[in-house]
C-alpha positions in Angstrom: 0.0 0.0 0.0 1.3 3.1 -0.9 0.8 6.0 1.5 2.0 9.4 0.3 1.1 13.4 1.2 1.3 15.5 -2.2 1.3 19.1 -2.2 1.4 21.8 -5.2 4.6 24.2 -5.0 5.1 27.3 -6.7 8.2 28.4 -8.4 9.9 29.7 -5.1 9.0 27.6 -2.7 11.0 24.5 -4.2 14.2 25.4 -2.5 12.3 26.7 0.8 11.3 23.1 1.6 14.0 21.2 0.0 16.6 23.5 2.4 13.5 23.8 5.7 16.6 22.9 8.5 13.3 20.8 10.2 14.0 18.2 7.4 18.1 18.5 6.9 17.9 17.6 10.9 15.7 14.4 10.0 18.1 13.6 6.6 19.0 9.6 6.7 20.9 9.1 3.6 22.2 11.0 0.7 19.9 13.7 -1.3 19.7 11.9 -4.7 18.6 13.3 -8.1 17.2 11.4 -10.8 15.7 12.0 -14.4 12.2 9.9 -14.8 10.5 8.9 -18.0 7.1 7.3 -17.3 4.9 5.9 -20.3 1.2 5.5 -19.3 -0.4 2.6 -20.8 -3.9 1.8 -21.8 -6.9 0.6 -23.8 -8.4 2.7 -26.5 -11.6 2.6 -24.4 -10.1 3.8 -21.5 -10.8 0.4 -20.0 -8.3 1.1 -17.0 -9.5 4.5 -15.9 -12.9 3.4 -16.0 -12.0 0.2 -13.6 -10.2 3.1 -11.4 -6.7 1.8 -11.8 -3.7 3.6 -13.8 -0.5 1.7 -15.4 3.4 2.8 -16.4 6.4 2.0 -17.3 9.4 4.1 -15.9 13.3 4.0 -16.0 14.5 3.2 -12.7 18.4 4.1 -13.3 19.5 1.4 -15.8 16.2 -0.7 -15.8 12.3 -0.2 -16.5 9.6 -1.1 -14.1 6.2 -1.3 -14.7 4.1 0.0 -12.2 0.2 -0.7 -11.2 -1.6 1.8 -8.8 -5.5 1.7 -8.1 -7.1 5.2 -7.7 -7.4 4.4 -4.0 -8.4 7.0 -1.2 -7.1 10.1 -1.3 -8.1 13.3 0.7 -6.4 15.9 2.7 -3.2 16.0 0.3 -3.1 11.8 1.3 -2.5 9.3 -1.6 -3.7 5.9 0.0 -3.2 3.0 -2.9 -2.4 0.0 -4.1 0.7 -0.6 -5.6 2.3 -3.7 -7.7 5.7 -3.4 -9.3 7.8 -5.5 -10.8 11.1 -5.6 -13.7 10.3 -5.4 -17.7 12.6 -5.5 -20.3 11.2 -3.1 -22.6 8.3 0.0 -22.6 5.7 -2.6 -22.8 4.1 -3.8 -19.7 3.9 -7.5 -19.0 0.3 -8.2 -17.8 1.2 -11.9 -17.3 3.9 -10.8 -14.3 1.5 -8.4 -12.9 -1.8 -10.5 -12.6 1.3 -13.1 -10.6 1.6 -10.5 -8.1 -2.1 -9.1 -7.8 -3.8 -10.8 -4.7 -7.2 -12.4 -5.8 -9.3 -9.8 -3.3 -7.0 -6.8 -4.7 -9.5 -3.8 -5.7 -7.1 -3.5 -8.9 -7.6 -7.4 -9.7 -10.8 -6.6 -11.6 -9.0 -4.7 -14.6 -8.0 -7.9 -16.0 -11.2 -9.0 -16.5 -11.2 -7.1 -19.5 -10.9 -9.5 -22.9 -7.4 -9.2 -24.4 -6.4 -6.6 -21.9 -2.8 -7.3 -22.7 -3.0 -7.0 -26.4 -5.4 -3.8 -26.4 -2.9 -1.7 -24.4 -1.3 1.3 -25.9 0.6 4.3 -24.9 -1.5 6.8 -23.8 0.3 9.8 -22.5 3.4 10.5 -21.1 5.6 12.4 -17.7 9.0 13.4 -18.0 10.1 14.8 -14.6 13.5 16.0 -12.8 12.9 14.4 -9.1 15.1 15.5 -5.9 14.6 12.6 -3.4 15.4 12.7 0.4 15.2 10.3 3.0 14.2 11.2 6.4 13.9 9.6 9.7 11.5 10.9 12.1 11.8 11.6 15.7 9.4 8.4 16.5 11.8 6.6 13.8 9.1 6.4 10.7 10.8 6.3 7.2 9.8 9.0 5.1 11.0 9.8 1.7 10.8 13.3 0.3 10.8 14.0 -3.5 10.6 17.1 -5.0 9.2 16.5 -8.5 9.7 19.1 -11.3 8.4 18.3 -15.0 5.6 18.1 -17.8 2.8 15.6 -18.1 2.4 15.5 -22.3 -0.6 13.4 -24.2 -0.5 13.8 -27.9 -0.4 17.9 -28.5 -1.3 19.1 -25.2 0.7 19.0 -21.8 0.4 20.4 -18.7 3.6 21.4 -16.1 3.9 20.4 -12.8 6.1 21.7 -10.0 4.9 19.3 -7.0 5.9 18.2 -3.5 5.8 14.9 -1.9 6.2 12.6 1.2 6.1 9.1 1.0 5.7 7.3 4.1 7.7 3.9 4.1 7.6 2.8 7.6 5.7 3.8 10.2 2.2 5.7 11.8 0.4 8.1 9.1 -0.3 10.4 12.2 3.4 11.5 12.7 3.8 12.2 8.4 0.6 14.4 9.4 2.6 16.3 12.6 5.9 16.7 10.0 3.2 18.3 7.1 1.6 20.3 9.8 5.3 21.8 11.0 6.5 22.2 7.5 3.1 24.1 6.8 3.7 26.3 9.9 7.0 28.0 7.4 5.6 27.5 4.0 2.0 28.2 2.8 1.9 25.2 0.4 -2.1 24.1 -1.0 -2.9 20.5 -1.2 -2.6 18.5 -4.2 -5.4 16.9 -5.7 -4.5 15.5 -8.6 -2.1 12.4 -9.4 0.4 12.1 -12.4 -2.1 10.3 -13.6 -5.1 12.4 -12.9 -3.3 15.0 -14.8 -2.3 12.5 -18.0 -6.4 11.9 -18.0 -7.6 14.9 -17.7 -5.4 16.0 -21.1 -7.2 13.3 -22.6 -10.6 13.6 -21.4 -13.1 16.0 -20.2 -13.7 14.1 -16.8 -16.3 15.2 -14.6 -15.7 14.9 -11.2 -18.2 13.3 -9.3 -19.2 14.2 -6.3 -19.2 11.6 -3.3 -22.2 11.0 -0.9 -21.4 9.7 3.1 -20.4 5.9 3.2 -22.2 3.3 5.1 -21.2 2.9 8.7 -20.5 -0.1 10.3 -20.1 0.6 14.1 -19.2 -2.6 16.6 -21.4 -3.2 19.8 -18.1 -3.8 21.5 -16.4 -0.7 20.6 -15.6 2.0 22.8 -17.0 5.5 22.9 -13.4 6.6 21.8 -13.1 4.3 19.1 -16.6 4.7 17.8 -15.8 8.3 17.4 -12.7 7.7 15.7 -14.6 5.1 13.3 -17.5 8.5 12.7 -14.9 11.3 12.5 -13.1 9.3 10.1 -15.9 8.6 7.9 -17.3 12.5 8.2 -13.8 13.3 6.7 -13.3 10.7 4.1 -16.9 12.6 2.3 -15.0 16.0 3.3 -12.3 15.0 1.6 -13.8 13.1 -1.3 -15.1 16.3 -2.6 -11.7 18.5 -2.6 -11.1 17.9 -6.1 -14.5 18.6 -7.3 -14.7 21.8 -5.4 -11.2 22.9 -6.7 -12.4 22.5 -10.2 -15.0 25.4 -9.6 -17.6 23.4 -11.5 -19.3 20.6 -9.2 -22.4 22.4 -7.2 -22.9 19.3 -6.2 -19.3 18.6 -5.5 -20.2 21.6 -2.5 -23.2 20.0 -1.4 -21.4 17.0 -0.5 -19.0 18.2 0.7 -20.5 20.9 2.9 -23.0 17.9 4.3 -19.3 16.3 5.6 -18.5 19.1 7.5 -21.7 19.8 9.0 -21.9 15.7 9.8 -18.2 16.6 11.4 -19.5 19.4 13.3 -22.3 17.2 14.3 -20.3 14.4 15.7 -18.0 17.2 17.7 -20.8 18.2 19.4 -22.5 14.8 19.6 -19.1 13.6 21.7 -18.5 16.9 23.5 -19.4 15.5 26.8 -16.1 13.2 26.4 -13.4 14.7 24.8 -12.7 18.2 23.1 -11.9 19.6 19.8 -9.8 22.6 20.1 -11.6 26.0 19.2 -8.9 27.2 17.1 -9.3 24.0 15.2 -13.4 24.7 15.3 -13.1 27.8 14.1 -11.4 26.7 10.7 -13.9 24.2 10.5 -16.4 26.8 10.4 -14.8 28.9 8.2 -14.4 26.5 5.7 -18.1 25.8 6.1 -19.1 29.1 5.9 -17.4 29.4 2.3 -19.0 26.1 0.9 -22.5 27.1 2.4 -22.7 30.9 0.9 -21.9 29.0 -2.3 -24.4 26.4 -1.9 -26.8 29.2 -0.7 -27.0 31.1 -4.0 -26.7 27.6 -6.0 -30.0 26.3 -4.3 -31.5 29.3 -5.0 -30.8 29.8 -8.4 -31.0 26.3 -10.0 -33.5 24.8 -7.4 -35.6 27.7 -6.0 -36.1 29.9 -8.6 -36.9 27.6 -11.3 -40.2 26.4 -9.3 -42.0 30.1 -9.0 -44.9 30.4 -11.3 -45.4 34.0 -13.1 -47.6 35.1 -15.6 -46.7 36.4 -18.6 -46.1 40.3 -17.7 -43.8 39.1 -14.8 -42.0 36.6 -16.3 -39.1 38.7 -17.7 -38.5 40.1 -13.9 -38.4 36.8 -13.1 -36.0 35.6 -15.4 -33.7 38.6 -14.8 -33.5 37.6 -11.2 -32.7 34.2 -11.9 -29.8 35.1 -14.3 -28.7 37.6 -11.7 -28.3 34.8 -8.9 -27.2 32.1 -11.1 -24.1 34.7 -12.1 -23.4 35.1 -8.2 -23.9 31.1 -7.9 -21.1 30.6 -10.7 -18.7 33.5 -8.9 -19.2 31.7 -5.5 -18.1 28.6 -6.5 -15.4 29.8 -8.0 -14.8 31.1 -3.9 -15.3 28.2 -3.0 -12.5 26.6 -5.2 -10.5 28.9 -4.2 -11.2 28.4 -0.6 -10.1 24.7 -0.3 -6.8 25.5 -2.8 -5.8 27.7 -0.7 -2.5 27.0 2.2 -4.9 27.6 5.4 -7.2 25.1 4.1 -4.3 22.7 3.8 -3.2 23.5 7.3 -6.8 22.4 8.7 -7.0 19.6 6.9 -3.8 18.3 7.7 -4.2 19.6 11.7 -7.3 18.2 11.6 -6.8 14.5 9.8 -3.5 14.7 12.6 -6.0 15.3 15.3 -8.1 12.5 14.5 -5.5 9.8 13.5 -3.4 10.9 17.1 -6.2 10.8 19.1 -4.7 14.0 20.4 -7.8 14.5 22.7 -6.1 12.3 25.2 -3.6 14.7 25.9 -1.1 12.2 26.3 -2.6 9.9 28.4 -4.6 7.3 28.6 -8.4 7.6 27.7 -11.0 8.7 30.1 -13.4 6.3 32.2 -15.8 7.8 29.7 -13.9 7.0 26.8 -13.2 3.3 26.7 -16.8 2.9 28.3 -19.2 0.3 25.8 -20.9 2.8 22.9 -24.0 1.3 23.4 -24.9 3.2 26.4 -23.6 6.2 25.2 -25.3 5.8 21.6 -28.9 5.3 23.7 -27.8 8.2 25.9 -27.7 10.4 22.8 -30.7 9.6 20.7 -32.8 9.7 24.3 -31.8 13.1 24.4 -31.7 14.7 21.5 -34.9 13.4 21.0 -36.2 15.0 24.0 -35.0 18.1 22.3 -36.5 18.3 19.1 -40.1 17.0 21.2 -39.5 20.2 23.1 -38.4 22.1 20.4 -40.9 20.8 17.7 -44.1 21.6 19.8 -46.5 23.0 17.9 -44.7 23.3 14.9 -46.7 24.5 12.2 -47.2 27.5 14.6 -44.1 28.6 15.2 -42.2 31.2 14.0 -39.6 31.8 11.8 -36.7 31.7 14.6 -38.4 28.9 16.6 -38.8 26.9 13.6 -35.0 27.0 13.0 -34.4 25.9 16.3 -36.9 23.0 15.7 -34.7 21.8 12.5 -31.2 22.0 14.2 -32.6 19.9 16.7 -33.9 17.5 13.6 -30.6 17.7 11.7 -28.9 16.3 14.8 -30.9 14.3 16.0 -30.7 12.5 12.2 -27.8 12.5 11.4 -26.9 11.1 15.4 -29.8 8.3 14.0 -27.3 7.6 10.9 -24.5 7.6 13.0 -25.2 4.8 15.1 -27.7 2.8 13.1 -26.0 -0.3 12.6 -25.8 -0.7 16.8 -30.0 0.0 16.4 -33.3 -2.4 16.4 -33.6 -1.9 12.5 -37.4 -3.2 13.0 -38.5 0.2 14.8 -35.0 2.1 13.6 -36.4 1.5 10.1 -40.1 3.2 10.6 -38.4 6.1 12.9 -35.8 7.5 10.2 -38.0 7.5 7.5 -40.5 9.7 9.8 -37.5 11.9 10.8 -36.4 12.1 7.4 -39.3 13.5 6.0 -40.0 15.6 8.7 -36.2 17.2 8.7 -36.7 17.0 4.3 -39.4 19.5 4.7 -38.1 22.0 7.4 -35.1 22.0 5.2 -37.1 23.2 2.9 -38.5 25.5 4.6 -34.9 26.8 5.7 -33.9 27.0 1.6 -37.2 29.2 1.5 -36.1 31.4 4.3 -32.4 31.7 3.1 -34.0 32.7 -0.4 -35.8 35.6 1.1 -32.7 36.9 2.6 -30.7 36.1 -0.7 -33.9 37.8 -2.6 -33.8 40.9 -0.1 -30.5 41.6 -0.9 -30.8 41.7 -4.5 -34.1 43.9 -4.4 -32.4 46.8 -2.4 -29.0 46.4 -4.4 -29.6 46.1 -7.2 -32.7 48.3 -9.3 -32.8 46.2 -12.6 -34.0 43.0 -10.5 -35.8 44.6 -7.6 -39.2 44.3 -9.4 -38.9 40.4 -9.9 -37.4 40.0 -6.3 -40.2 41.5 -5.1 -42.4 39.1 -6.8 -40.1 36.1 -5.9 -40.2 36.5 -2.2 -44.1 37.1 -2.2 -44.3 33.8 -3.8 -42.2 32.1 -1.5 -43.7 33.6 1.5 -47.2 32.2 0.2 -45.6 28.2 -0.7 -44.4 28.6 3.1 -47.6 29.7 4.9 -49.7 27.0 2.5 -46.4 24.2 4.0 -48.0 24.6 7.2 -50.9 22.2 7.2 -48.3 19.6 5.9 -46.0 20.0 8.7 -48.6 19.6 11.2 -49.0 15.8 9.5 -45.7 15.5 9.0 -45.1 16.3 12.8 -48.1 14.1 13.7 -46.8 11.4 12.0 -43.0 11.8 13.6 -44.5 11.5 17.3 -46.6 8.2 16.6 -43.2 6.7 15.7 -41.4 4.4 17.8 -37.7 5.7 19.1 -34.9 3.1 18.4 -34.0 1.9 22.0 
């Protein structure tokens, strides 16, 4: 398995970090350079990119090795794949060696299912790179080697250059190669790197689109502490976080934000959901909500244009107002996420999301010592715990909920939002007979005041636009009105829907 952190570098950094004296101390061995040549190989259908795996030949010194990587999981700068390598004597690879050294339950073991892989393989783009490579020993003793990569990525006519930065971690725990990235971070404001040698090869060959990736399944054991049932949720909160970097970066994917924005609130969730036990540190918070508050203003105006908008009925005379408004806020929706991309490129996102994968993987929380009574208690008590009362809240919260206001009926959906996603997070130690009947009542019940939350951001988002700016106020105007009418005629609907939540049976 390969484990590596990648980071972009500009033009004056390169010697910053390859001279940083916090790595010349940690230098095992002699700085080496080498000239690579790496051929990527494969079908004209694309038949290896598609099964998520990427292929190459490269000159190692005096001899070629062919090399075969799955996509794996990547997030937070972190390359996680697997890797299979072995000798060829020319720049074709040797499928027959491979499939030798591919374990039957490997993820990558699938591509050679393909018919007459071997004979269907072509060159497909190439990387010629100057690499500085340094080995470092860490404090704890983990091997770590550094390469500072400096080259173009070429396919057919078009090429791209890359100037990138790069730990490999040979030996030893991912949480210290987090702790040297976070030091090295604190003296040069490098952005994460989202995009493999590969990645890059592809994308000169193809328009990808990048999808966007929705919250894993969660498989949480009855016998696990409340510590490492956190760890397990935290972890799975970040991997959709992180999952969504590179569509975010593109300044393209709304979607990409959505999914990535629900991560972070799921993260915030679980901080507050296991805040009774341990603490995450507010400077840490904070950057979690600024971060949050970037992808949300963009997912704001993206709701409101593409989702929002589009359902208001006007008649003839008022449609043009209508449609100016809607070109106005999809123009702010497009410039937003454009913020947004530029948001999670930039070097203080890096430094939370390396502080913050750290965090987690060190179970820094302990303070360096050992976990609390209430940490390595059972998390079936403390799952129970937690749904009893945060479904106590939303009850309170929830009363009469078709009648509240604005503000109280906010307070009611929080409640809702938690309460769900604390339902999701624990569902697999959960009665699925009643848990089954119970989320779906939730979920339709949270669905709606959700809505109702997309109506009331709209009206602020509307305001806005009517006061500043004249040549749209007329079909803001109207818009709002509209919306204001959908959410008084909602009401009746959320009584039922409420109704229907409180007949339930809670999971127990």
């Amino acid at each position: 398995m390969e484990r590596e952190l990648k980071f972009e570098l500009s033009a004056d950094q390169a010697g910053r970090v390859r001279d940083l004296p916090l790595l010349q101390s940690m230098q095992d061995g002699q700085r080496r350079e080498a000239a690579l040549k790496s051929q990527y190989f494969d079908t004209p259908e694309l038949d290896l990119r598609r099964r998520n795996a990427s292929l190459r030949v490269r000159n190692d010194g005096d001899h070629l090795v062919q090399t075969l990587k799955s996509v794996g999981e990547r997030g937070a700068g972190m390359f996680q794949r697997e890797e299979y390598e072995s000798p060829v004597a020319g720049w074709q690879p040797d499928t027959a060696k491979l499939h030798k050294l591919v374990p039957k339950d490997a993820c990558v073991r699938r591509i050679f299912d393909a018919n007459g892989l071997d004979k269907r393989l072509a060159p497909v783009f190439s990387a010629d790179v100057s690499r500085t490579v340094v080995p470092l020993k860490l404090p704890e003793g983990d091997e770590v080697e550094l390469a500072i990569d400096r080259g173009v990525v070429s396919a057919g006519e078009a090429s791209q250059p890359l100037l990138e930065f790069e730990m490999e971690l040979k030996e030893g725990d991912p949480a210290h190669l987090y702790a040297l990235a976070a030091q090295i971070l604190q003296v040069v404001p490098l952005r994460l790197s989202f995009m493999s040698k590969g990645d890059r090869g592809y994308g000169l060959l193809v328009c990808e689109k990048l999808a966007a990736v929705r919250a894993s399944s969660l498989e949480l054991d009855p016998k696990d502490s409340v510590e490492a049932a956190f760890r397990s949720i935290a972890q799975n909160c970040l991997a959709q976080v992180h999952g969504n970097e590179a569509a975010v970066a593109s300044g393209h994917s709304a979607e990409g934000v959505h999914q990535m924005r629900v991560g972070l609130r799921r993260l915030r969730s679980a901080l507050d959901m296991f805040s009774p036990v341990l603490a995450c540190p507010d400077a840490l918070q904070d950057e979690i909500q600024w971060i949050a508050g970037e992808l949300g203003e963009s997912r704001d105006w993206e709701v409101l244009a593409h989702s929002t908008l589009p359902k208001i009925v006007a008649e003839e005379s008022t449609q043009a107002d209508l449609d100016r408004v809607r070109q106005r806020a999809q123009d702010i929706a497009a410039q937003r996420r454009l913020a947004a991309a530029e948001a999670v490129s930039s070097s203080r996102y890096a430094k939370l999301a390396i502080e913050l994968n750290r965090w987690v993987a060190s179970a820094a929380w302990r303070n360096d010592q050992e976990p609390s009574k209430a940490m390595a208690a059972p998390v079936t008590k403390f799952a129970r715990d937690t749904l009893r009362k945060r479904h106590r809240k939303l009850v309170r919260r929830g009363r009469g909920l078709h009648k509240l206001d604005a503000q109280h009926r906010h307070r009611a959906r929080i409640a809702a939002k938690k309460l769900r996603y604390a339902t999701e997070f624990f569902a697999s130690l959960l009665p699925q007979k009643t848990l089954r009947g119970y989320h779906k009542a939730l979920s339709r019940l949270q669905d709606d005041l959700g809505w109702g939350n997309d109506v009331a951001v709209a009206d602020g988002l509307l305001s806005k636009l009517q006061h500043r700016h004249e040549a749209v106020a007329a079909g803001a105007a109207y818009a709002r009105g509209f919306l204001a009418a959908q959410r008084e005629a909602d009401r009746p609907r959320q009584k039922q829907l409420w109704k229907r939540f409180r007949r339930v049976e809670r999971p127990r």
